[in-house]
C-alpha positions as CSV (number, residue, x, y, z in Angstrom):
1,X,0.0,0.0,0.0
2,X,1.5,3.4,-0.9
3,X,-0.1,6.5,1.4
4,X,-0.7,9.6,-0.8
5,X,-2.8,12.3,-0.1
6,X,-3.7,11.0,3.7
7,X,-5.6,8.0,2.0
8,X,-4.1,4.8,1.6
9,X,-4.3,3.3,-2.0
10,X,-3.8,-0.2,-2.7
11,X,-2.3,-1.5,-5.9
12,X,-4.3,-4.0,-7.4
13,X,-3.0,-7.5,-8.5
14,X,-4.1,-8.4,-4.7
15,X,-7.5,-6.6,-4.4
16,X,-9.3,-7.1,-0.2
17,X,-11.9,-8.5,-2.0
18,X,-10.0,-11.4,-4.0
19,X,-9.4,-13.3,-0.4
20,X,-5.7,-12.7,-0.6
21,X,-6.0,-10.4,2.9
22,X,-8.3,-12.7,4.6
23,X,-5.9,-15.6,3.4
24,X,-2.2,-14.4,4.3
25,X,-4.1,-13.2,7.8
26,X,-5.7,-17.1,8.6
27,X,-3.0,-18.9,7.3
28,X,0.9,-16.9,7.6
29,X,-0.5,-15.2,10.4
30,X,-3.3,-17.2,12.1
31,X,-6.0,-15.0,12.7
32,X,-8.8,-16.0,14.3
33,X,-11.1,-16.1,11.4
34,X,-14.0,-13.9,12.8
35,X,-11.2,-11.2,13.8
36,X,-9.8,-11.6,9.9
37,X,-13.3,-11.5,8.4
38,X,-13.7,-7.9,10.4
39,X,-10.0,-6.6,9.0
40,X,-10.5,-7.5,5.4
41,X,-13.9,-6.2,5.2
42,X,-13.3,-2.8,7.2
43,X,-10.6,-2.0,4.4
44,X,-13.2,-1.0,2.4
45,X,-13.3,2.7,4.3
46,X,-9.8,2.7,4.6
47,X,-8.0,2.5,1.5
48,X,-8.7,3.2,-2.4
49,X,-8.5,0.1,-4.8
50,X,-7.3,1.2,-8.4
51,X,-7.1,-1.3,-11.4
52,X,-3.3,-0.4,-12.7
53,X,-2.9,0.9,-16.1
54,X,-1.1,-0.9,-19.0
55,X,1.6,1.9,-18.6
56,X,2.3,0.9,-15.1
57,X,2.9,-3.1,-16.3
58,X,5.4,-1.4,-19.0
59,X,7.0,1.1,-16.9
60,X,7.4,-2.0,-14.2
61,X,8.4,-4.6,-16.7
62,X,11.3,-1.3,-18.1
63,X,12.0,-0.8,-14.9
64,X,12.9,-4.6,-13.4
65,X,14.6,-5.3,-16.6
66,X,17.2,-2.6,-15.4
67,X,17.2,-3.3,-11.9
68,X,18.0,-6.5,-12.2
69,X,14.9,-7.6,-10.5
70,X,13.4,-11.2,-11.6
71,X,10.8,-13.7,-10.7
72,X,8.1,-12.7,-7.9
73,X,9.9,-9.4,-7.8
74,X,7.9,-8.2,-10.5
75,X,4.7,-7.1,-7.9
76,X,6.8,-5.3,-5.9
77,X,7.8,-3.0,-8.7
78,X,4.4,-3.2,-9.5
79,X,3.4,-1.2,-6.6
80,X,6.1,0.9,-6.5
81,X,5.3,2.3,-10.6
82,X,1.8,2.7,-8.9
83,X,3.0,4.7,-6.0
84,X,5.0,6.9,-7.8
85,X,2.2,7.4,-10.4
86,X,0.3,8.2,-7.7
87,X,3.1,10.5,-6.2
88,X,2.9,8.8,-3.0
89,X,6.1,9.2,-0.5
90,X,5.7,6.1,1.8
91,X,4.3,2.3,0.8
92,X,4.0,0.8,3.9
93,X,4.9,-3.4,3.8
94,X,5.7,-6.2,6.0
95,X,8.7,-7.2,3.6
96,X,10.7,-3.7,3.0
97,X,13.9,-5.6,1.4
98,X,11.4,-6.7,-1.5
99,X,11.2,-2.5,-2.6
100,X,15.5,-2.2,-1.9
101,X,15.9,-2.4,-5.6
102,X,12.4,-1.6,-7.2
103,X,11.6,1.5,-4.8
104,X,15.2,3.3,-3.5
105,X,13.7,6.9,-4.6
106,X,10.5,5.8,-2.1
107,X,10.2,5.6,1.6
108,X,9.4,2.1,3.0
109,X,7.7,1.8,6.5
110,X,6.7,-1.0,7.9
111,X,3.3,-1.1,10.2
């Protein structure tokens, strides 16, 4: 998630309502599932879903090619075209070492 204008925005190959929230919190992290059920569906008011454009698979795609970045690194430069498209100065992640390469112009918090 990258945080813009005080709204959080949410790239979207993983979309809340695809399961992929509700399925890395009941199984990686082993959230109850009524306690998951209430996270994934409150995220609704807190953050903006956006389909990503075809530019933002090219710029990516440009981007990893240069970087060096291969295999399942691909998302994470995903996210980071989106942030910057969006001009967002933050993308808050559990795994900051996966935006080292993809994301060094961005600032990477972790919750």
């Amino acid at each position: 998630m990258s945080r813009g204008a005080g709204r959080f925005r949410a790239a979207v190959h993983e979309r809340p309502r695809d399961g992929g929230t509700f399925a890395t919190l009941t199984g990686f992290y082993k959230v109850p599932t009524d306690a998951a059920s209430e996270l994934t569906l409150s995220l609704r008011d807190s953050i903006a879903v956006e389909a990503l454009a075809w530019a933002d698979y090219e710029t990516a795609i440009r981007e990893a090619r240069s970087r060096g970045v291969m295999g399942g690194g691909i998302y994470d430069s995903l996210h980071a075209t989106f942030a910057r498209r969006k001009k967002a100065v933050q993308i808050v992640t559990r795994n900051p070492s996966h935006f080292e390469h993809v994301a060094p112009d961005i600032e990477i918090l972790t919750p």
